[in-house]
C-alpha positions as CSV (number, residue, x, y, z in Angstrom):
1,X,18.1,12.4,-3.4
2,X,15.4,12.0,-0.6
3,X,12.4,14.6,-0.1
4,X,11.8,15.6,3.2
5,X,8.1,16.5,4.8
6,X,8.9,19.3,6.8
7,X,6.5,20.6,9.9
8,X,4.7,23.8,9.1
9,X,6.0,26.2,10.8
10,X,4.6,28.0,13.5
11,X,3.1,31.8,13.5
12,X,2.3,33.1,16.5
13,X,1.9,32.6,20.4
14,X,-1.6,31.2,19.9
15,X,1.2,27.7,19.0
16,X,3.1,27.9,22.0
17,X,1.8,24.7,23.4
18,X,2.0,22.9,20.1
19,X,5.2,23.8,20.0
20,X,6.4,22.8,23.6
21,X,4.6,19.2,23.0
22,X,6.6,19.5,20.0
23,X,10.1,19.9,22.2
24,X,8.6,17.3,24.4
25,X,8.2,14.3,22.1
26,X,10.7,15.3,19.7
27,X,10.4,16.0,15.6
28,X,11.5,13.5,13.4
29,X,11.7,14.2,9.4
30,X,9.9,11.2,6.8
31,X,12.6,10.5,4.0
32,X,10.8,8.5,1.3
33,X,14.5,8.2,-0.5
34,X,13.1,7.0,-4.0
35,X,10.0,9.3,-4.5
36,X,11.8,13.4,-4.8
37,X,10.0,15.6,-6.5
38,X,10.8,18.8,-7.9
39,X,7.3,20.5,-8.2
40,X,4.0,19.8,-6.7
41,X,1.9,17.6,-7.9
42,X,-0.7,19.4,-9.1
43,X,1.6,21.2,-11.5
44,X,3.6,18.0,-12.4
45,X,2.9,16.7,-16.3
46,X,2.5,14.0,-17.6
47,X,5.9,11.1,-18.5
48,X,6.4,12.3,-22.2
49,X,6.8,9.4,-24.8
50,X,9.8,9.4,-26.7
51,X,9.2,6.9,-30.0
52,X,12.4,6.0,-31.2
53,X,11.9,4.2,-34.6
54,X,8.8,4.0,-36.3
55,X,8.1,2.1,-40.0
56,X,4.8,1.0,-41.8
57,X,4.3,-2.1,-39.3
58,X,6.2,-0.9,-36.1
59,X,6.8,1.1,-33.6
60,X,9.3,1.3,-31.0
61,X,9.7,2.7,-28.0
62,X,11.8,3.2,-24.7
63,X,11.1,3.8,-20.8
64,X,12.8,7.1,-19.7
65,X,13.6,6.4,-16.3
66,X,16.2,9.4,-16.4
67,X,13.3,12.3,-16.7
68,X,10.4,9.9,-14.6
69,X,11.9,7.7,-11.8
70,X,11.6,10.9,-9.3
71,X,7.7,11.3,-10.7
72,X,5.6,10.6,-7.0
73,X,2.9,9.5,-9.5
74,X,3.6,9.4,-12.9
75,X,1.2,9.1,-15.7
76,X,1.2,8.8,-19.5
77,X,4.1,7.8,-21.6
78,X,3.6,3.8,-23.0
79,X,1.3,2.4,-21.2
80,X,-0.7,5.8,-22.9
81,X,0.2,4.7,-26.0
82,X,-0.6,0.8,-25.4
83,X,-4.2,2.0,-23.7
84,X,-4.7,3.9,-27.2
85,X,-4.4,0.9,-29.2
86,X,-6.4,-1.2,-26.7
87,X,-8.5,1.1,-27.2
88,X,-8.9,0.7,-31.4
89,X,-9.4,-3.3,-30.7
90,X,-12.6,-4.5,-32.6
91,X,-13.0,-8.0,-31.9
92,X,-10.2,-9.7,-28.9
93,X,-7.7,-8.6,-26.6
94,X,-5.2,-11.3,-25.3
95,X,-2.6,-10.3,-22.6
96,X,0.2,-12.3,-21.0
97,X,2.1,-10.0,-18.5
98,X,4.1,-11.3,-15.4
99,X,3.1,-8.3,-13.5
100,X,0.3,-6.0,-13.6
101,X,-0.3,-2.9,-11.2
102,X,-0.9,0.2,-13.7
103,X,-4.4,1.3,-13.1
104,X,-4.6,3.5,-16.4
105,X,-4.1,0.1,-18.5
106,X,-6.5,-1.8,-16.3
107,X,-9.1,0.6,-16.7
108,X,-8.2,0.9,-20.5
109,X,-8.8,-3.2,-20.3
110,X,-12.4,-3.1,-19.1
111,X,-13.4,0.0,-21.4
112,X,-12.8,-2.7,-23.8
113,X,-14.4,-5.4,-22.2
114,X,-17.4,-3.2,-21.4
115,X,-17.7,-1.8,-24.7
116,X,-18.0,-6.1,-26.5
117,X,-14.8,-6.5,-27.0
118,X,-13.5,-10.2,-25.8
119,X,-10.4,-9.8,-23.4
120,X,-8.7,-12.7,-21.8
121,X,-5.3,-12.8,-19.6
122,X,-2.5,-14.9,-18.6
123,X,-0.3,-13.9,-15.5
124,X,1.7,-15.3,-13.5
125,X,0.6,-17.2,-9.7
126,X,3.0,-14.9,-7.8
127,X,0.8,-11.6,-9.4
128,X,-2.7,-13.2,-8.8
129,X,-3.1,-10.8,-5.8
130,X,-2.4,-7.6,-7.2
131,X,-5.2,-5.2,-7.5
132,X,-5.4,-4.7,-11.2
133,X,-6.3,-8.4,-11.9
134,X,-8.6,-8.7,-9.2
135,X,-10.6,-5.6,-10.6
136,X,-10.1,-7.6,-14.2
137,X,-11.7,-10.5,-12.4
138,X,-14.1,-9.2,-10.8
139,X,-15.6,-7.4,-13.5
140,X,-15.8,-11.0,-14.8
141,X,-12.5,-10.9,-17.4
142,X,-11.1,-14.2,-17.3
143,X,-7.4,-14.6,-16.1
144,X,-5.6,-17.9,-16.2
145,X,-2.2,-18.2,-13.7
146,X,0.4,-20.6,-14.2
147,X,-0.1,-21.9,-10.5
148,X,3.7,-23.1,-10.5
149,X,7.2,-22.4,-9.3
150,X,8.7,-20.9,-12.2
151,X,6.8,-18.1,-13.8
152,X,5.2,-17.0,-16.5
153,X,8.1,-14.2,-17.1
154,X,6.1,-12.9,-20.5
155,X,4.9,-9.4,-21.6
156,X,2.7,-9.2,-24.7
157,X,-0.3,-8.4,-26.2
158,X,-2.6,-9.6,-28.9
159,X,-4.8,-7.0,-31.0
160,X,-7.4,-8.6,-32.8
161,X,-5.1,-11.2,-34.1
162,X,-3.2,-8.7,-36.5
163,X,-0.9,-6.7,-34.2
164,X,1.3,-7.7,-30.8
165,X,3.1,-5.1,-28.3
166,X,6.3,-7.0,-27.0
167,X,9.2,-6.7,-25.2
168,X,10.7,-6.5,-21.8
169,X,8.2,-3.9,-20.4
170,X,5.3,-5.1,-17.2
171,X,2.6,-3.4,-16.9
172,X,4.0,-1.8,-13.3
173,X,4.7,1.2,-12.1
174,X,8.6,0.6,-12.0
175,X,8.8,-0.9,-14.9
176,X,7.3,1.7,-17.3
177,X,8.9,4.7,-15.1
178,X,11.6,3.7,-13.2
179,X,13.7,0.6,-15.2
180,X,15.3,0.9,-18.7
181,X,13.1,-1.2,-20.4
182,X,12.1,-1.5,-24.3
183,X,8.1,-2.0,-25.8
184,X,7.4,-2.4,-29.4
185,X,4.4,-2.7,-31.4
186,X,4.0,-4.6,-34.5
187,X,1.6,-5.0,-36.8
188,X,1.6,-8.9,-38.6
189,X,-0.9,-10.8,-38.7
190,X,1.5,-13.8,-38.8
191,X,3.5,-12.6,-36.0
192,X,-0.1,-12.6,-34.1
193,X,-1.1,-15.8,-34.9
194,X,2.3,-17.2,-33.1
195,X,1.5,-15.2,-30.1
196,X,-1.9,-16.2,-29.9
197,X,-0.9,-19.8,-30.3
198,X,1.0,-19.7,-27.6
199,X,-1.4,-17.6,-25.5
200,X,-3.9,-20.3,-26.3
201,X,-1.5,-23.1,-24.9
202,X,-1.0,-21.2,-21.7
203,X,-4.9,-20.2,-21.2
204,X,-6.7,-22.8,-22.9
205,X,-4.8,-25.7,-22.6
206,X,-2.8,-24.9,-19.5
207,X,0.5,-25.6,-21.1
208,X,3.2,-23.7,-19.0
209,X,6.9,-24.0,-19.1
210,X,8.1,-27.4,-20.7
211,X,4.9,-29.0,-21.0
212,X,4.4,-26.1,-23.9
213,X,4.6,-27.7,-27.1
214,X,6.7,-27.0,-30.0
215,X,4.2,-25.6,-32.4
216,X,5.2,-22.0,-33.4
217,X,3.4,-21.6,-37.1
218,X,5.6,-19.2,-38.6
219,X,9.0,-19.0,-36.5
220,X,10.7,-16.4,-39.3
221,X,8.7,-14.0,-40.8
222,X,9.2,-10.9,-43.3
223,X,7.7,-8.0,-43.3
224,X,9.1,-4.9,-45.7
225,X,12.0,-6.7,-46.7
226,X,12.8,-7.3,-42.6
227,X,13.7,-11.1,-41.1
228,X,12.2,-11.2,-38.2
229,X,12.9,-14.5,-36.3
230,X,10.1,-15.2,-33.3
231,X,10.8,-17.8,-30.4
232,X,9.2,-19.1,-27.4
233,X,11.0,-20.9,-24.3
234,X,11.1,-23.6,-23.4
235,X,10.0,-25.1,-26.4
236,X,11.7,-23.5,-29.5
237,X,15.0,-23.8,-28.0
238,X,16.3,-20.0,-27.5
239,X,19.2,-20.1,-26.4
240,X,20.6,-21.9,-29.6
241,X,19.2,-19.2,-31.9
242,X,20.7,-16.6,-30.0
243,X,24.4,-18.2,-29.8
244,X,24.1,-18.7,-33.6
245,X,23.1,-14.9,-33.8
246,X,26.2,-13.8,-31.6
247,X,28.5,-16.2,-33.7
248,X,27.6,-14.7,-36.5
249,X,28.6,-11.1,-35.2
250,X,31.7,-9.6,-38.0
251,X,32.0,-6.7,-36.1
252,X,30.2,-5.7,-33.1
253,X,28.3,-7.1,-30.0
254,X,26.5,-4.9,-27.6
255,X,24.8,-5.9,-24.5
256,X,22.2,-4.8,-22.0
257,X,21.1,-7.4,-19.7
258,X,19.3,-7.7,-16.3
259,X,20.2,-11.4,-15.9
260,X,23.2,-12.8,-17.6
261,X,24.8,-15.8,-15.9
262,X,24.7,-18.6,-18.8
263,X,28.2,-19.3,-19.8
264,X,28.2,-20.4,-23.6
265,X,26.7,-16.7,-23.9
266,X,29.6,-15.1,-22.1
267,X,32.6,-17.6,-23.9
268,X,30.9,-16.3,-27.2
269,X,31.6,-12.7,-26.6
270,X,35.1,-13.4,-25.1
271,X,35.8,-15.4,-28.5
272,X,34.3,-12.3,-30.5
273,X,36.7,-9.9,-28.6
274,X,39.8,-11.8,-29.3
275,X,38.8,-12.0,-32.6
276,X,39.1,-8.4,-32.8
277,X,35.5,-7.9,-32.7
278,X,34.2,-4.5,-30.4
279,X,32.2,-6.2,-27.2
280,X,30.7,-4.2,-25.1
281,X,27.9,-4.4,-22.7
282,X,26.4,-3.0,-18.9
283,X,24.8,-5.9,-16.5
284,X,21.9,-4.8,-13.9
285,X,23.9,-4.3,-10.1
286,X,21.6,-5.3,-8.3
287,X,21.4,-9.1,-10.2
288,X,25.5,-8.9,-9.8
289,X,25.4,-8.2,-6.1
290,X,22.4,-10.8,-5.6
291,X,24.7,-13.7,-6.7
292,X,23.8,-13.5,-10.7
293,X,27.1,-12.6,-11.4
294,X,28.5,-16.0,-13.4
295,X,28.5,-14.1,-17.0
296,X,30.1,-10.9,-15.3
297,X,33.3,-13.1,-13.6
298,X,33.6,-15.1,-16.7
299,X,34.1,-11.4,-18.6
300,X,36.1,-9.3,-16.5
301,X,38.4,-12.0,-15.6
302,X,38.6,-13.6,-19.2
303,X,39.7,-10.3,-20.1
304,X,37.3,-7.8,-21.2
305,X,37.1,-5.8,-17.9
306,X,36.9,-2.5,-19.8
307,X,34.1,-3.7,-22.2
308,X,31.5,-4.7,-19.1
309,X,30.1,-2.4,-17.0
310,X,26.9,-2.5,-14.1
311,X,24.3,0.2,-14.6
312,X,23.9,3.7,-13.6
313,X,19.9,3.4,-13.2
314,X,19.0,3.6,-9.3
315,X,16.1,1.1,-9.7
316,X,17.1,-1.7,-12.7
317,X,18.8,-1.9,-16.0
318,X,15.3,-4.0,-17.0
319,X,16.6,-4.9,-20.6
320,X,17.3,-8.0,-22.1
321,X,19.3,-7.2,-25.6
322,X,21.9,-8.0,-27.8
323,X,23.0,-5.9,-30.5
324,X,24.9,-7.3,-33.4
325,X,27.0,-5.6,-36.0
326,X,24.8,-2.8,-35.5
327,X,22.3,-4.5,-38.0
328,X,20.4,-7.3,-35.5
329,X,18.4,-7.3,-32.7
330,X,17.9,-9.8,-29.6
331,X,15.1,-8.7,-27.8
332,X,12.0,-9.4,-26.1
333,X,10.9,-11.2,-22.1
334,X,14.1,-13.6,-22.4
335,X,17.0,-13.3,-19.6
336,X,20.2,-15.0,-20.6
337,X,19.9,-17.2,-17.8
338,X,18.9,-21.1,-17.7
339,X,15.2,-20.5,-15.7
340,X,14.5,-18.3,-19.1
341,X,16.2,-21.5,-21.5
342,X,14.7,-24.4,-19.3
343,X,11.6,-23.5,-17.2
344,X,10.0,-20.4,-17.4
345,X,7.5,-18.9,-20.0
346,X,9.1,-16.7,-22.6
347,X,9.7,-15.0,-25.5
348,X,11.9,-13.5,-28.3
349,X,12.4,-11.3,-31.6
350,X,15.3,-11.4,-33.3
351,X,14.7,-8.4,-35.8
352,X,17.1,-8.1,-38.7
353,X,16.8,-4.2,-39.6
354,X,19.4,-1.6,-38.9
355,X,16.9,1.3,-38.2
356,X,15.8,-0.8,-35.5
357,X,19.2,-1.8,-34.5
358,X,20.5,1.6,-34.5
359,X,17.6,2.5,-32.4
360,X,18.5,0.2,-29.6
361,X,22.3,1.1,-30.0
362,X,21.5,4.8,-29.4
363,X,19.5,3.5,-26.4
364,X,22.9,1.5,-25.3
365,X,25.3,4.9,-25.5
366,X,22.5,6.0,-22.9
367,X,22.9,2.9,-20.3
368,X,26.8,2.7,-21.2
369,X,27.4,6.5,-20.5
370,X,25.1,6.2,-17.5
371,X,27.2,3.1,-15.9
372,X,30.3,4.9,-16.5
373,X,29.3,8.1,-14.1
């Protein structure tokens, strides 16, 4: 749906030449086709925050692009609740985020700084320009860029070394309104001190991509009773770990994905269907129609047409997630692609803990139904 900025309209006589200049040159409408808006803006509220699952050392939550894609400038909603806990930091804030244009967190960023705290960020080259990081610079934050061809694809922070938000949310305007994304917050100090290892490798030691070494201190990790398994690519080899996750699956494998093209992903699912196994999953249409479509042929011709479907959303299905057996989650800044396996900077959870899982397979009914209208 489009909004339209109509001409005001005209009163009395004292417009009659307005309104034959009008005639003259014509009147032509502005449709801005992805900004409608039901109400002014002075009476719009904020993007409300739905958490979805919350325990003693996590909380989840999703984008709703449903109530705020047709926001003209939506506010609140995560990046609120990440500024809050950028806000509670103590001692260091370290942030790796492929893109970064949300004002709200930058400003949250430099309270901190201002206030003693020590921030430091990672992007990636092709972001170096937008405003956000040059207002991070300039207020003399440092920011290291990967200054290469592939990217730096990740999106996490550090919390004085004892919590990390992760996931497959940028800090952009799209991607915490408009796409079906997924950010989570957890609190481990173990799970920190992987993530700031590997912040240290990209900042400190300029290690991007395959030059990263192979040094994640504690790759599995429990917390409450929960498995959680932690990978970065390329180094730790991902794409394994998640093919031994899916050929594990007894029962069930759901799937949203924004990129899927790599083949041993897609032959595991077709073997999991014939095995009687339910395999479902929605693919971003925009990827498909860009030429990423080698995991969507290999499905709907291998014969599980009716279990695939491209999303509803009109900006991106953002997500990157396997669900298995309703009990496991795959999630995190990882495509299923070969950039994500092979050059780019990444990285993964795989969470063991069906509260979570159910959590992300209530958020799947919501991208399924919305494909299938």
């Amino acid at each position: 749906m489009s909004r339209r900025r109509r001409l005001p309209r005209q009163l009395g006589l004292q417009f009659v030449i307005g309104l034959c200049l009008m005639c003259i040159i014509g009147v032509a409408y502005v449709v801005t086709p992805e900004l409608f808006v039901d109400e002014p803006p002075a009476t719009r509220t904020p993007a409300p925050i739905r958490e979805d699952a919350e325990g003693d050392w996590f909380r989840l939550f999703f984008t709703q692009p449903e109530l705020t894609a047709g926001l003209d400038a939506p506010t609140g909603g995560i990046p609120d609740v990440v500024a809050e806990t950028i806000a509670e930091a103590e001692q260091t804030v370290d942030i790796a985020i492929y893109e970064f244009d949300l004002m709200p967190l930058a400003e949250a960023v430099l309270a901190a700084y201002e206030r003693g705290v020590r921030v430091r960020v990672v992007t990636d080259t092709d972001s170096w320009e937008e405003g956000p990081i040059q207002d991070l610079r300039a207020a003399g934050i440092p920011v290291a860029a990967d200054e290469r061809s592939a990217i730096m694809h990740n999106k996490f922070v550090v919390l004085d070394e004892a919590a990390v938000w992760t996931g497959s949310m940028n800090f952009t305007r799209n991607d915490a309104y408009r796409n079906n994304n997924s950010f989570m917050y957890l609190r481990s100090t173990r799970l920190a001190e992987n993530y700031t290892r590997e912040f240290e490798e990209m900042f400190t030691d300029g290690a991007f991509g395959p030059t990263s070494p192979d040094d994640t201190p504690n790759p599995v990790v429990t917390l409450d009773g929960t498995r959680i398994e932690n990978y970065f690519s390329p180094e730790d080899g991902v794409a394994a770990r998640v093919l031994d996750q899916l050929e594990r699956a007894d029962d069930s494998i759901y799937f949203m994905a924004f990129s899927f093209t790599r083949a041993d992903m897609a032959q595991v699912l077709l073997d999991k269907a014939a095995e009687g196994a339910d395999v479902r999953g929605v693919f971003e249409t925009r990827q498909i129609a860009a030429g990423g479509d080698q995991a969507w042929l290999l499905l709907t011709e291998g014969g599980l047409a009716d279990g695939v479907r491209q999303d509803g959303n009109r900006f991106n299905l953002h997500s990157k997630v396997f669900i298995v057996d309703r009990a496991v989650v795959v999630m995190g800044s990882y495509n299923f692609s070969n950039n994500a396996e092979d050059s780019n900077d990444e990285n993964v959870l795989i969470i063991h803990h069906p509260e979570i899982a159910d959590a992300y397979f209530a958020e799947w009914e919501r991208v399924w139904a919305e494909a299938g209208q």
